[in-house]
HTML snippet that shows the backbone in 3Dmol.js (N, CA, C, O; Angstrom):
<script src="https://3Dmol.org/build/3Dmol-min.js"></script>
<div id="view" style="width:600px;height:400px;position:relative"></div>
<script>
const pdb = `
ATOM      1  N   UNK A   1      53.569  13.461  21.878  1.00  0.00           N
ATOM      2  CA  UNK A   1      52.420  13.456  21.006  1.00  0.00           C
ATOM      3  C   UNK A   1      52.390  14.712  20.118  1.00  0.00           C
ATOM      4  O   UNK A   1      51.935  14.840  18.981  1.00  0.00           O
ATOM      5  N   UNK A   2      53.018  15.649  20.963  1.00  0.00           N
ATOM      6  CA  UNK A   2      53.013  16.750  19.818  1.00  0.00           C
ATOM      7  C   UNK A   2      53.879  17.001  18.933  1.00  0.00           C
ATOM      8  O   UNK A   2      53.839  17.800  17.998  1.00  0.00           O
ATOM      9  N   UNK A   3      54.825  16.149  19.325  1.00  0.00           N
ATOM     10  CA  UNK A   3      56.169  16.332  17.626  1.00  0.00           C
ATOM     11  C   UNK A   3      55.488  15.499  16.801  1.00  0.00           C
ATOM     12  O   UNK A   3      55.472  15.715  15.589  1.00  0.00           O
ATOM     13  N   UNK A   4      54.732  14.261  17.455  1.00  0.00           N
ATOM     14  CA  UNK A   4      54.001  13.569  15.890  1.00  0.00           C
ATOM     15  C   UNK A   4      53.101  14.365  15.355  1.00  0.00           C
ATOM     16  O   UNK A   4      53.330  14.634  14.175  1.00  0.00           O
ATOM     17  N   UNK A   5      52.009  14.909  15.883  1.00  0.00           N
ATOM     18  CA  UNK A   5      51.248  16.081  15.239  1.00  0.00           C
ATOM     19  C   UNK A   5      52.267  17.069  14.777  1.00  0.00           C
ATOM     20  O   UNK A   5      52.626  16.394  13.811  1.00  0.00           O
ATOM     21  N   UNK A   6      52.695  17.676  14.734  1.00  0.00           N
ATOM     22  CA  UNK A   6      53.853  18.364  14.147  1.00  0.00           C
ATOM     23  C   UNK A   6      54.489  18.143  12.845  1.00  0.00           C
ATOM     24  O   UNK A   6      54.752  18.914  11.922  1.00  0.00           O
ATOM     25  N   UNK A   7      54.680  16.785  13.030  1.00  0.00           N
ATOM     26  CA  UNK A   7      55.648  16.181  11.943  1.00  0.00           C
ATOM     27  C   UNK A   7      54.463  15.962  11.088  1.00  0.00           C
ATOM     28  O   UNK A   7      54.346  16.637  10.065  1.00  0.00           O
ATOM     29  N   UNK A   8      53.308  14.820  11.508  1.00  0.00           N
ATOM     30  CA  UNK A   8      52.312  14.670   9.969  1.00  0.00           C
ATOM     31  C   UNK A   8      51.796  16.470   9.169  1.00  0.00           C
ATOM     32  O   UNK A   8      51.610  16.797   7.997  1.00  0.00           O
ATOM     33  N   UNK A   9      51.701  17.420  10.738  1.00  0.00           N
ATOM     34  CA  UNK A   9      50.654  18.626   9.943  1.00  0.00           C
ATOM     35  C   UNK A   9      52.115  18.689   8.409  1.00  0.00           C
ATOM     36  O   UNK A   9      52.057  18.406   7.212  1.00  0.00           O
ATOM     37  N   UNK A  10      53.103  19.138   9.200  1.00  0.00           N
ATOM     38  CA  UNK A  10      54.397  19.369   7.944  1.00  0.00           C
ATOM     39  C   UNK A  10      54.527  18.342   7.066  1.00  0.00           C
ATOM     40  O   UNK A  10      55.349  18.635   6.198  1.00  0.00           O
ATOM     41  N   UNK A  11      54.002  17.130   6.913  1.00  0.00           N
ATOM     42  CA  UNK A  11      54.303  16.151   5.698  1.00  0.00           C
ATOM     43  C   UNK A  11      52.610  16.671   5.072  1.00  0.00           C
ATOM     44  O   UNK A  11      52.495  17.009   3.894  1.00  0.00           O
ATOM     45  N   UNK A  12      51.850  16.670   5.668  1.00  0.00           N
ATOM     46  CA  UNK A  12      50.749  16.764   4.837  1.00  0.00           C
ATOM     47  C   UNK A  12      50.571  18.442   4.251  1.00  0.00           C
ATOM     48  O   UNK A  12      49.795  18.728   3.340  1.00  0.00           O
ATOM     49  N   UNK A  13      51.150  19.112   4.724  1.00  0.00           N
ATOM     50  CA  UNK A  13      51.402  20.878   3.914  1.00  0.00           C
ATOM     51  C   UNK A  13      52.694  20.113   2.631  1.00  0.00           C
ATOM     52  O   UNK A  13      52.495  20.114   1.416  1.00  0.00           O
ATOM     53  N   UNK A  14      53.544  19.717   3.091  1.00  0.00           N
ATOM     54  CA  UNK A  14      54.220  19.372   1.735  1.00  0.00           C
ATOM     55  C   UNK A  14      53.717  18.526   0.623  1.00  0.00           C
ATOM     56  O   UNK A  14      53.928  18.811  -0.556  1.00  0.00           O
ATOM     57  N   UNK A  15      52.792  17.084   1.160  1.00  0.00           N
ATOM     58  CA  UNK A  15      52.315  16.734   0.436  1.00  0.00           C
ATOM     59  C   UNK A  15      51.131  17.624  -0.405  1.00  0.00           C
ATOM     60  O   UNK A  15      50.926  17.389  -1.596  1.00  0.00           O
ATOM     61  N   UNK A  16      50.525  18.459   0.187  1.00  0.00           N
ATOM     62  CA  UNK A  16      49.040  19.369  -0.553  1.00  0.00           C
ATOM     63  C   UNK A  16      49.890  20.275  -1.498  1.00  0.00           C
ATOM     64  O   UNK A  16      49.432  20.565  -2.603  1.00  0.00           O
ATOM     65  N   UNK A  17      51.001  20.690  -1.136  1.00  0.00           N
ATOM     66  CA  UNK A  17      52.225  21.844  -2.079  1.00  0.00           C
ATOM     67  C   UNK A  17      52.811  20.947  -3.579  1.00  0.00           C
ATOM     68  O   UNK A  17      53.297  21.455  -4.589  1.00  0.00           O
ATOM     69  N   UNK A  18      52.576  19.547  -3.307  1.00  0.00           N
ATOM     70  CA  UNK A  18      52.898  18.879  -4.650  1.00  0.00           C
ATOM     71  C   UNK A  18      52.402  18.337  -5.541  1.00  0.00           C
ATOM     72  O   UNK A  18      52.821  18.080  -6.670  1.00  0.00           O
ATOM     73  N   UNK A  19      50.857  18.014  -4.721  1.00  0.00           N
ATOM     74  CA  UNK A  19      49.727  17.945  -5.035  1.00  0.00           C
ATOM     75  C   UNK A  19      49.098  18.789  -5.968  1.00  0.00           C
ATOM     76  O   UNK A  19      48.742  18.375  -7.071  1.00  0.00           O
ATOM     77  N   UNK A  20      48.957  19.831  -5.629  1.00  0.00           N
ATOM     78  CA  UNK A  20      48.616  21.204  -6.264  1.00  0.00           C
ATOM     79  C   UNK A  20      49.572  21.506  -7.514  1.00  0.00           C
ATOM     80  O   UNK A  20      49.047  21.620  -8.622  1.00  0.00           O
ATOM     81  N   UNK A  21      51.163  21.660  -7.351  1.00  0.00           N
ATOM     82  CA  UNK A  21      51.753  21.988  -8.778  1.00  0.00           C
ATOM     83  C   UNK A  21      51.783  20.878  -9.383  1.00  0.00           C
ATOM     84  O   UNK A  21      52.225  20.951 -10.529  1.00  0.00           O
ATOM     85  N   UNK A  22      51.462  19.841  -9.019  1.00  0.00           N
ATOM     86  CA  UNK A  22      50.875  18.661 -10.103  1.00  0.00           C
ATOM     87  C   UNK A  22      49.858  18.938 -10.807  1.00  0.00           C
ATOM     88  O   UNK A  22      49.995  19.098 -12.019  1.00  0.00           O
ATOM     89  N   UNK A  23      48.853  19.031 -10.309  1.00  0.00           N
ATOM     90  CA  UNK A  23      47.542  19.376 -10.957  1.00  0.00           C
ATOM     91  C   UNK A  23      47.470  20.584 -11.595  1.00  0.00           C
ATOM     92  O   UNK A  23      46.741  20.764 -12.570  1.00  0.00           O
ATOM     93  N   UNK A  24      48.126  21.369 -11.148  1.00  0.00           N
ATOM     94  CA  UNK A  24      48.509  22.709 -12.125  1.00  0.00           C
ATOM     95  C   UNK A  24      48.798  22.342 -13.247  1.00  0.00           C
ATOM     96  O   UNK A  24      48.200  22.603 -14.291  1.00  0.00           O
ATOM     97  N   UNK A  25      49.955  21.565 -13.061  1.00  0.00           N
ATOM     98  CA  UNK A  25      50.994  21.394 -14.282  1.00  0.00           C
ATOM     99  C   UNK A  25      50.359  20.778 -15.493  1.00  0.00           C
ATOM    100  O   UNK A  25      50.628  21.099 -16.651  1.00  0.00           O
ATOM    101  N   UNK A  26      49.205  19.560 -15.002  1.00  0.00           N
ATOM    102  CA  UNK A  26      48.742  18.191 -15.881  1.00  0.00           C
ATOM    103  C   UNK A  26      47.406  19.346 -16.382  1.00  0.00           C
ATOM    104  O   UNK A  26      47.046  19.149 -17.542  1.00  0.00           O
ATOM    105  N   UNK A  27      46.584  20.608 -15.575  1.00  0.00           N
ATOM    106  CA  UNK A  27      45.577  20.975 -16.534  1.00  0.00           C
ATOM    107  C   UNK A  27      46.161  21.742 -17.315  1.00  0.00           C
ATOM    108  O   UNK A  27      45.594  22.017 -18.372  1.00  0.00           O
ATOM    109  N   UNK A  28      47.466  22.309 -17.020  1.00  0.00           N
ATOM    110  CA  UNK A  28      47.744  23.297 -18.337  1.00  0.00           C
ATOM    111  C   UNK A  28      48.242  22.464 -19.173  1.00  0.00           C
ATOM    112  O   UNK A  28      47.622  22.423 -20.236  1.00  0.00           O
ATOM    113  N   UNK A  29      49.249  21.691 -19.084  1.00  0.00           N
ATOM    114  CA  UNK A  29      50.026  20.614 -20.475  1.00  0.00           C
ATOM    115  C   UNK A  29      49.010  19.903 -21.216  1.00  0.00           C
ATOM    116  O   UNK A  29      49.054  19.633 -22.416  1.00  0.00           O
ATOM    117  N   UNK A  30      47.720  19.510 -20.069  1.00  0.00           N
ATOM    118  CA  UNK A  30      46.170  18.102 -20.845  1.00  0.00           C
ATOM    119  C   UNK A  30      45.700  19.049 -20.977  1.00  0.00           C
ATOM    120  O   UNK A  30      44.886  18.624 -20.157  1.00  0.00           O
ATOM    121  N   UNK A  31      45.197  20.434 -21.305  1.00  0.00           N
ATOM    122  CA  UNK A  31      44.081  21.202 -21.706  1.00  0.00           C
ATOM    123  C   UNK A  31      44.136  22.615 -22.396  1.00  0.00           C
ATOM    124  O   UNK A  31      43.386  23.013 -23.287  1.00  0.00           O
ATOM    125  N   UNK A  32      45.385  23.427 -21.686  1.00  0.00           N
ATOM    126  CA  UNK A  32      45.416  24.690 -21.945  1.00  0.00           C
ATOM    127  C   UNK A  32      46.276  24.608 -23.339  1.00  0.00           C
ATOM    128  O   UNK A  32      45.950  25.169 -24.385  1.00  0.00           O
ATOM    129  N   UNK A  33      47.516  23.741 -23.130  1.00  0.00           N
ATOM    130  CA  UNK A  33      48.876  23.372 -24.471  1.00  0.00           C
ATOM    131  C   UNK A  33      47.617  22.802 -25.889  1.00  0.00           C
ATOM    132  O   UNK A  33      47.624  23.376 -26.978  1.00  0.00           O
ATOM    133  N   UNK A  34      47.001  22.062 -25.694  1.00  0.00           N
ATOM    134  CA  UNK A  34      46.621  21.291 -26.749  1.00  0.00           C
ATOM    135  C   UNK A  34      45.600  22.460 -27.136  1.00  0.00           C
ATOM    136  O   UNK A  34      45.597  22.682 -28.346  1.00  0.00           O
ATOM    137  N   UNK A  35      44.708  23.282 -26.362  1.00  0.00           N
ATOM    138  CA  UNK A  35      43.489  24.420 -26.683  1.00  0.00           C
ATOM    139  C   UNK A  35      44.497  24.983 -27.896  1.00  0.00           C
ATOM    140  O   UNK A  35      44.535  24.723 -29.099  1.00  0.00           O
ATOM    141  N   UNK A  36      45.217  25.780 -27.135  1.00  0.00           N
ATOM    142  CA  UNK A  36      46.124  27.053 -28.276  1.00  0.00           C
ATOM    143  C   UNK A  36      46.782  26.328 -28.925  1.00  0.00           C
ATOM    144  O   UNK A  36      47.262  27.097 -29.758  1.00  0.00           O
ATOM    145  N   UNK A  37      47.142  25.390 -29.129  1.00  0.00           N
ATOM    146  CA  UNK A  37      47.804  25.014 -30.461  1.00  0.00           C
ATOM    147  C   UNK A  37      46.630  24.965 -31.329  1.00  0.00           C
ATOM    148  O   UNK A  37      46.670  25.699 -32.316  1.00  0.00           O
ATOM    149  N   UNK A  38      45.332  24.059 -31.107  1.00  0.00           N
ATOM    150  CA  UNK A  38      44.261  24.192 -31.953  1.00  0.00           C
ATOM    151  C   UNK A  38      44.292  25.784 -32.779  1.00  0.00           C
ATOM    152  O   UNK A  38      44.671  26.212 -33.869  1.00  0.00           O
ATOM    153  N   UNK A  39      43.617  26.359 -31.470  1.00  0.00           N
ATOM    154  CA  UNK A  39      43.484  27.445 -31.896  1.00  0.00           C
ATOM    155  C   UNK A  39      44.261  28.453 -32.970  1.00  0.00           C
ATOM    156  O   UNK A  39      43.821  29.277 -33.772  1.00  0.00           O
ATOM    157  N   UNK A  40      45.475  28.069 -32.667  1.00  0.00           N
ATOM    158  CA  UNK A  40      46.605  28.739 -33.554  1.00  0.00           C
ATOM    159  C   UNK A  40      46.669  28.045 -35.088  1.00  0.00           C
ATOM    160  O   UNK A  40      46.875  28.590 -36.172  1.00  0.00           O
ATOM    161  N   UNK A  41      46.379  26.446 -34.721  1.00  0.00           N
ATOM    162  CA  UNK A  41      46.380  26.077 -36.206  1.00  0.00           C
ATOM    163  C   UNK A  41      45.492  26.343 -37.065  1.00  0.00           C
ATOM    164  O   UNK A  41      45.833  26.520 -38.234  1.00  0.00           O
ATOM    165  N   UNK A  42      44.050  26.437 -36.650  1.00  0.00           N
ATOM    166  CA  UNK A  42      42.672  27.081 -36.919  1.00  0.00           C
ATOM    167  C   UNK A  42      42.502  28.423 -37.303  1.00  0.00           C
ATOM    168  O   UNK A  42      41.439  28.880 -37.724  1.00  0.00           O
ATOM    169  N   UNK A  43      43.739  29.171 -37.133  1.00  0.00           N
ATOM    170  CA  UNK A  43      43.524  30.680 -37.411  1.00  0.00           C
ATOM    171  C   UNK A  43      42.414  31.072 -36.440  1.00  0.00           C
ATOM    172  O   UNK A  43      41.619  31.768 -37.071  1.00  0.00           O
ATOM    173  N   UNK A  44      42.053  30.936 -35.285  1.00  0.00           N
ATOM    174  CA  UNK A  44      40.514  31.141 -34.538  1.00  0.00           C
ATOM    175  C   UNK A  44      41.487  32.542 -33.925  1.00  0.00           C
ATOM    176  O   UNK A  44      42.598  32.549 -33.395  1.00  0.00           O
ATOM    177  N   UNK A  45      40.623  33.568 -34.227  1.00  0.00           N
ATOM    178  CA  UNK A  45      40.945  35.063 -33.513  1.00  0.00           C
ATOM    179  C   UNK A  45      40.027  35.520 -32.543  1.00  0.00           C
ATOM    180  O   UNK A  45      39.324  36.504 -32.773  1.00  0.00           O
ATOM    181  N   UNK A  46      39.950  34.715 -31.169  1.00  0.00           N
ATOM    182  CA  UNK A  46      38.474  35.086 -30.123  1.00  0.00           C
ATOM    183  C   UNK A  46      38.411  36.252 -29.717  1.00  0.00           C
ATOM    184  O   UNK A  46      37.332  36.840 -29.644  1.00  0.00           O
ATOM    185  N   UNK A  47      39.429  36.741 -29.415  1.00  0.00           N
ATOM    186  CA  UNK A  47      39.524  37.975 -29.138  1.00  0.00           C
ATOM    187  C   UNK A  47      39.446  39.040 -29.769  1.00  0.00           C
ATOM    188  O   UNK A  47      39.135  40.069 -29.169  1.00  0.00           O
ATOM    189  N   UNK A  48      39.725  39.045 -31.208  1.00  0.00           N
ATOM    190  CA  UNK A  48      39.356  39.983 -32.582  1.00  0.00           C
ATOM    191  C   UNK A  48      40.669  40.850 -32.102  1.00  0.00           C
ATOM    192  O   UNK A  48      40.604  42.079 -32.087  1.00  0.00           O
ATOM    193  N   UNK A  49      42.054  40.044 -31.648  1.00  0.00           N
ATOM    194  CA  UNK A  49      42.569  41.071 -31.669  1.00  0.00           C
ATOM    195  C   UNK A  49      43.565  41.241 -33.224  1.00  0.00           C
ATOM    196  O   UNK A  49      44.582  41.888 -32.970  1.00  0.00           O
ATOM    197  N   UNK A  50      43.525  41.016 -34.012  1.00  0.00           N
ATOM    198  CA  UNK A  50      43.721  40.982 -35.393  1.00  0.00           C
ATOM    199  C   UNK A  50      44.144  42.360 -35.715  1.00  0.00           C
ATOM    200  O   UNK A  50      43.189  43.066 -35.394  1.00  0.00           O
ATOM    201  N   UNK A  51      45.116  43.121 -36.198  1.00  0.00           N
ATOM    202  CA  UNK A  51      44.705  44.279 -37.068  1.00  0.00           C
ATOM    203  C   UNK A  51      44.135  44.525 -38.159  1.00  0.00           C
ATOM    204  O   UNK A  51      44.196  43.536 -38.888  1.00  0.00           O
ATOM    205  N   UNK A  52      43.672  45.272 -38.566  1.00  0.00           N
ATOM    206  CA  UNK A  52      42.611  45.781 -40.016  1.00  0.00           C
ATOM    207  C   UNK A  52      43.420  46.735 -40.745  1.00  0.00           C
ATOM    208  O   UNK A  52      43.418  47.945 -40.519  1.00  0.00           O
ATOM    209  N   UNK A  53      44.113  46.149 -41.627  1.00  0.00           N
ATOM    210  CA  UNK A  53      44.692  47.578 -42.272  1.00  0.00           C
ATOM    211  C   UNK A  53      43.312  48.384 -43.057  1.00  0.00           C
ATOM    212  O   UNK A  53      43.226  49.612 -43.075  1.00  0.00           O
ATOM    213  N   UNK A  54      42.505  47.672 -43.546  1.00  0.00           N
ATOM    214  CA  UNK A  54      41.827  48.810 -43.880  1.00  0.00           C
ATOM    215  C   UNK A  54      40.180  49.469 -42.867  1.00  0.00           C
ATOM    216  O   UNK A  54      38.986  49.596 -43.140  1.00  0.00           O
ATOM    217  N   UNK A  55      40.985  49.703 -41.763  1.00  0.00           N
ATOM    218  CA  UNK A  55      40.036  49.919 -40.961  1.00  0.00           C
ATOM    219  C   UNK A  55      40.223  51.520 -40.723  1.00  0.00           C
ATOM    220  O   UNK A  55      41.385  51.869 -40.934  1.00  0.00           O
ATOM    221  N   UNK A  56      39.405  52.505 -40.357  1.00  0.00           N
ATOM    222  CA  UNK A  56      39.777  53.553 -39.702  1.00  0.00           C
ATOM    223  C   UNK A  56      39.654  53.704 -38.760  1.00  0.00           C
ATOM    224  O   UNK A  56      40.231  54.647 -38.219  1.00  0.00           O
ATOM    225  N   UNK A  57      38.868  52.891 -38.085  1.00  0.00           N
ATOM    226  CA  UNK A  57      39.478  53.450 -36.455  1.00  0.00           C
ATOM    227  C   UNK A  57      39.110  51.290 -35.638  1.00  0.00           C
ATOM    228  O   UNK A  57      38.953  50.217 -36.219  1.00  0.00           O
ATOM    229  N   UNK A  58      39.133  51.646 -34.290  1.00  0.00           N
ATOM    230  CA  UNK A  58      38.833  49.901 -33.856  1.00  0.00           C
ATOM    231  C   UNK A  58      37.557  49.996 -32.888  1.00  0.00           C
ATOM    232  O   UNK A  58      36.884  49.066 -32.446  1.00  0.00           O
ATOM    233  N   UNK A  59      37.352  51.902 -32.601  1.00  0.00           N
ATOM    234  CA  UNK A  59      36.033  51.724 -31.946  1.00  0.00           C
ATOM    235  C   UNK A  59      35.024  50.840 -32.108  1.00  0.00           C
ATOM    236  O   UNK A  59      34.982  50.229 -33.176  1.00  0.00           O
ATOM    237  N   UNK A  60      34.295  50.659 -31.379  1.00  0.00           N
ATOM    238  CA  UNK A  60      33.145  50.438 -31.412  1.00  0.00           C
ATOM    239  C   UNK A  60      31.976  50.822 -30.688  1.00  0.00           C
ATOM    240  O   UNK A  60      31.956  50.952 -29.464  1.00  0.00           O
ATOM    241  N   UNK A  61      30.863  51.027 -31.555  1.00  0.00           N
ATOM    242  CA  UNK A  61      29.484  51.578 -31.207  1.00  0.00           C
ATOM    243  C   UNK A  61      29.032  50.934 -29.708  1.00  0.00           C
ATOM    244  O   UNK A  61      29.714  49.910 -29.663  1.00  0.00           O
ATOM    245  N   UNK A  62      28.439  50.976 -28.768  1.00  0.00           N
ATOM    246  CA  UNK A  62      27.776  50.564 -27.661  1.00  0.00           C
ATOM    247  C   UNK A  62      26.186  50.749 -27.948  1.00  0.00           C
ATOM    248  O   UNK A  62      25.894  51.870 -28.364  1.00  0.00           O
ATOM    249  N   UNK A  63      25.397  50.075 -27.835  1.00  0.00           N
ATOM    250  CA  UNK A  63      24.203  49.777 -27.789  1.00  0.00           C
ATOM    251  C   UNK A  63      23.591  50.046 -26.455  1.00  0.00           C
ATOM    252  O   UNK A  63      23.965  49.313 -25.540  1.00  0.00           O
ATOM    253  N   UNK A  64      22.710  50.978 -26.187  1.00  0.00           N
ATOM    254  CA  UNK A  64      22.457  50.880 -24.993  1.00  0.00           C
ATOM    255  C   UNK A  64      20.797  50.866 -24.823  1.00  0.00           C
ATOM    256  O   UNK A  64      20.000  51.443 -25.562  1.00  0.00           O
ATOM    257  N   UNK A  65      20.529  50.163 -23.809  1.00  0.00           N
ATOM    258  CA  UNK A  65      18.565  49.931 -24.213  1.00  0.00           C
ATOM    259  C   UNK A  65      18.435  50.393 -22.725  1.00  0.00           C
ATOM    260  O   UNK A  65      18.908  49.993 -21.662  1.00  0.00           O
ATOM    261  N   UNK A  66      17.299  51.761 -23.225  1.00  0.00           N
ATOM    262  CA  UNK A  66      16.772  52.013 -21.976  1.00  0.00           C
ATOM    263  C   UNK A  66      17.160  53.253 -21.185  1.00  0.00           C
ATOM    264  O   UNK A  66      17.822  54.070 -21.826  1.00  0.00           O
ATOM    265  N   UNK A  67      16.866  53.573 -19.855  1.00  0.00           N
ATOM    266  CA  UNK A  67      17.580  54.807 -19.919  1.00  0.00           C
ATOM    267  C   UNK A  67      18.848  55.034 -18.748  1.00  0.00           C
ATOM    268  O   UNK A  67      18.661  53.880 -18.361  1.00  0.00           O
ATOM    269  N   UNK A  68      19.527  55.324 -18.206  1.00  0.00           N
ATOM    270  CA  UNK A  68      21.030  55.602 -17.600  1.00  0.00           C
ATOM    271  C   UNK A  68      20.313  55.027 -16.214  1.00  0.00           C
ATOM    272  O   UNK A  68      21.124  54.442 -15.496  1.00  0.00           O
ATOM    273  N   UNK A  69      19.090  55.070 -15.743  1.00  0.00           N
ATOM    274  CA  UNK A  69      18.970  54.798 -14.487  1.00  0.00           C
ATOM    275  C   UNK A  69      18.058  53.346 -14.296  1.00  0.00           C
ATOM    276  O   UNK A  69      17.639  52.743 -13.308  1.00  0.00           O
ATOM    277  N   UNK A  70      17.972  53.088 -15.966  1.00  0.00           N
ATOM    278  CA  UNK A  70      17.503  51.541 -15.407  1.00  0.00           C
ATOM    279  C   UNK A  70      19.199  50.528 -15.672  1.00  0.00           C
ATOM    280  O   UNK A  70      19.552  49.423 -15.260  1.00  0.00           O
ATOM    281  N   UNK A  71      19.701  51.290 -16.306  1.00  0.00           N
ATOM    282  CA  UNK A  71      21.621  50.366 -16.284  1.00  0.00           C
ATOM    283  C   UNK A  71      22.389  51.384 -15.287  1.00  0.00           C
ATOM    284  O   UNK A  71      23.077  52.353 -15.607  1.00  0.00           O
ATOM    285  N   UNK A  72      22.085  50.900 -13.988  1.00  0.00           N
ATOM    286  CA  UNK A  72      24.000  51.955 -13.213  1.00  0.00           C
ATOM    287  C   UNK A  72      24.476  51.951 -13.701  1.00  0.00           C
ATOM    288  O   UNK A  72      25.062  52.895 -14.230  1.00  0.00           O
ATOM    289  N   UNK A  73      24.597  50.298 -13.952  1.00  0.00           N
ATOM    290  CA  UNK A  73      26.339  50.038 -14.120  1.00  0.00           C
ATOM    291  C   UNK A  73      26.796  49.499 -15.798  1.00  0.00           C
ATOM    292  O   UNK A  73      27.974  49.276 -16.076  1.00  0.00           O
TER     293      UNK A  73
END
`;
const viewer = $3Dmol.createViewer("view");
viewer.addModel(pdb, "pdb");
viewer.setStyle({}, {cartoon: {color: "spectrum"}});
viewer.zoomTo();
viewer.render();
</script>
């Protein structure tokens, strides 16, 4: 009885191991492939990581409301 428990736990860890890089595979090729191509054809820059040639610097200001001990963090 215990090599059959044995044998299904090991078919069902292999089956969940193919399971999984399946579903990996189908949300990145059905969702992530088709996003960035959009995106790339769209010119969409979400990240603003763009350079500025006529920029002088890429800082940016922080806004802060209130005083250091009502934001810790």
């Amino acid at each position: 009885m215990r090599k059959i428990f044995d044998s299904f736990k090991r078919l069902g860890r292999g089956l969940g191991l193919a399971i999984a890089y399946a579903l990996a595979g189908l949300f990145y090729f059905a969702i992530l492939g088709p996003y960035s191509i959009v995106s790339r054809v769209a010119a969409r820059d979400l990240l603003q990581q763009r350079p500025d040639p006529k920029a002088k610097t890429y800082w940016r200001r922080v806004r802060v409301s209130g005083t250091r001990s009502d934001r810790p963090f």
